[in-house]
C-alpha positions in Angstrom: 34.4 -0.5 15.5 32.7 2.1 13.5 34.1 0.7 9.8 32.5 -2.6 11.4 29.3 -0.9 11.4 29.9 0.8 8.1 30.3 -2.4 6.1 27.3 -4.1 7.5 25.5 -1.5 6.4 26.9 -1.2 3.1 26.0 -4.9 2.7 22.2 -4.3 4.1 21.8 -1.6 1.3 23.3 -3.9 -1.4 20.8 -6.8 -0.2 18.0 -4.1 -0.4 18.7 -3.3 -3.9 19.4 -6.9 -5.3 16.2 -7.5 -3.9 13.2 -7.6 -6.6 10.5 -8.6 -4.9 9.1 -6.9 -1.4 6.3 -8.4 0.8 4.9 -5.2 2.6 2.6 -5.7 5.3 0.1 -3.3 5.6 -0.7 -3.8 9.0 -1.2 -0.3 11.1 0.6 1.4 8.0 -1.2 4.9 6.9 -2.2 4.8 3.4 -0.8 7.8 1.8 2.5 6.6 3.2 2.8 3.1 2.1 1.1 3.9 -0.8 4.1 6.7 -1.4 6.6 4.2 -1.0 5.2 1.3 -3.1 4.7 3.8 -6.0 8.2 4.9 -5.8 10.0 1.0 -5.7 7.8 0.1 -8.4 9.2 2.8 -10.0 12.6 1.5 -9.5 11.8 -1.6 -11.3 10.7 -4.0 -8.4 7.5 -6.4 -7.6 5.5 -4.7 -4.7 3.6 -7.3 -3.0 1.1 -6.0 -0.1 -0.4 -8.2 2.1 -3.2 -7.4 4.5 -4.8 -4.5 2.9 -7.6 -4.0 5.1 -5.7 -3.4 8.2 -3.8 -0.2 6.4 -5.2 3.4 8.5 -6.0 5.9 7.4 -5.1 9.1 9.9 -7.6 12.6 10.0 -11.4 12.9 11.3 -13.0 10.0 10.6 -16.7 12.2 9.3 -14.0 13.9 7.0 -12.3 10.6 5.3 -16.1 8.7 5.0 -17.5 11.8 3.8 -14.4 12.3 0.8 -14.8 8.4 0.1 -18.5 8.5 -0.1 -18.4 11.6 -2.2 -15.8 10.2 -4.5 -18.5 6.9 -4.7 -21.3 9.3 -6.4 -19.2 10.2 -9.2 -21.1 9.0 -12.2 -18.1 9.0 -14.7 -15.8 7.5 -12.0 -15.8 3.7 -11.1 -14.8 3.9 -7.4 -13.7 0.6 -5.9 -15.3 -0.7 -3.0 -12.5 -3.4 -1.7 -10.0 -2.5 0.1 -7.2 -3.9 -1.6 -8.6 -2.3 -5.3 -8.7 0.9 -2.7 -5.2 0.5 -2.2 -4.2 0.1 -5.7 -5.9 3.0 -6.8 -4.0 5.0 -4.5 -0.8 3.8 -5.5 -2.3 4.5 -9.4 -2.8 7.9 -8.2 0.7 8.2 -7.4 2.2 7.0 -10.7 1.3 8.0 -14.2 -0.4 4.8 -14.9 -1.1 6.2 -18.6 2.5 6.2 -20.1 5.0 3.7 -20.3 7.2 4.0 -17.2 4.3 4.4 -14.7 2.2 1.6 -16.5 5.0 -1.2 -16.3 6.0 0.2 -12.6 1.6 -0.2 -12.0 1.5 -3.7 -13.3 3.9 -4.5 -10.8 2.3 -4.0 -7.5 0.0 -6.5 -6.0 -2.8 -6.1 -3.2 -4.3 -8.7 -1.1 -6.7 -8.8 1.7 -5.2 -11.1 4.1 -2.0 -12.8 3.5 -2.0 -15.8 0.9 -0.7 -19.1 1.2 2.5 -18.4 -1.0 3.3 -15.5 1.1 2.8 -16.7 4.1 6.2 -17.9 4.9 8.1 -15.2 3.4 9.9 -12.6 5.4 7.6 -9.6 5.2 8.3 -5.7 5.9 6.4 -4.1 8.8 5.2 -1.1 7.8 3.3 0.2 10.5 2.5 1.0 14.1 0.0 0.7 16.4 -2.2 3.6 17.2 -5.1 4.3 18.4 -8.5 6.0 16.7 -7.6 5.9 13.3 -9.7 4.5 10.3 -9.0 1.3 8.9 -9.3 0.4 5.4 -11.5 -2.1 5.7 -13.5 -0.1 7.3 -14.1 2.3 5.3 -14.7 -0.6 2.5 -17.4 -1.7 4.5 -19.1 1.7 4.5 -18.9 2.0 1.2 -20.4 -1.7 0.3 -23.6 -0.8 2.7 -24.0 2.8 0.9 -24.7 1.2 -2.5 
């Protein structure tokens, strides 16, 4: 009974890494995490597709987070973006060395959207997240940003 188990899931790892494309959906996922892992499969040479940006949390105080983002938004020198899916993306950036060869192929690999598009939307998707109360949402925070301008 246990080899049973065994070989299954031998063959679920060997699906895992034949697979080159993964649909993450961001719902109820915390940022730093799902940005972590996305950084680190691009890495390994495979498309990252996230779907649903907006809905990714962010966990800590909530005057803490808007206060960093905000503060990070007056930056002359720095473009800041103000989407949450080009939020996103630029946390994943900050987890790869975007600037040399590896990290910049392994960047232009990983895909954001807000919402999940019409090509994706009958694809089998990984769940990233789950539900929790009182944290910050992405999109949120987006929309703070847009009405601090």
């Amino acid at each position: 009974m246990t080899e049973e188990k065994i070989n299954k899931k031998d063959r679920q790892e060997t699906i895992n890494v034949l697979q080159d494309k993964i649909i993450i959906n961001a719902e109820n996922a915390v940022l730093g995490r799902l940005a972590s892992f996305s950084a680190k499969q691009a890495l390994l040479g495979k498309k990252i597709i996230i779907v649903n940006s907006e809905k990714a949390v962010i966990s800590g105080n909530r005057a803490n987070i808007i206060e960093k983002y905000l503060k990070m938004r007056k930056f002359k020198k720095v473009k800041f973006p103000s989407q949450p899916e080009q939020i996103l993306k630029r946390t994943i950036r900050g987890m790869l060395s975007y600037k040399m060869g590896r990290g910049e192929a392994a960047f232009k690999n990983i895909r954001c959207y807000k919402g999940i598009p019409i090509e994706f939307e009958k694809e089998k998707k990984v769940k990233s997240g789950r539900e929790k109360k009182n944290l910050l949402k992405l999109g949120e925070v987006a929309e703070m940003l847009k009405s601090q301008k």
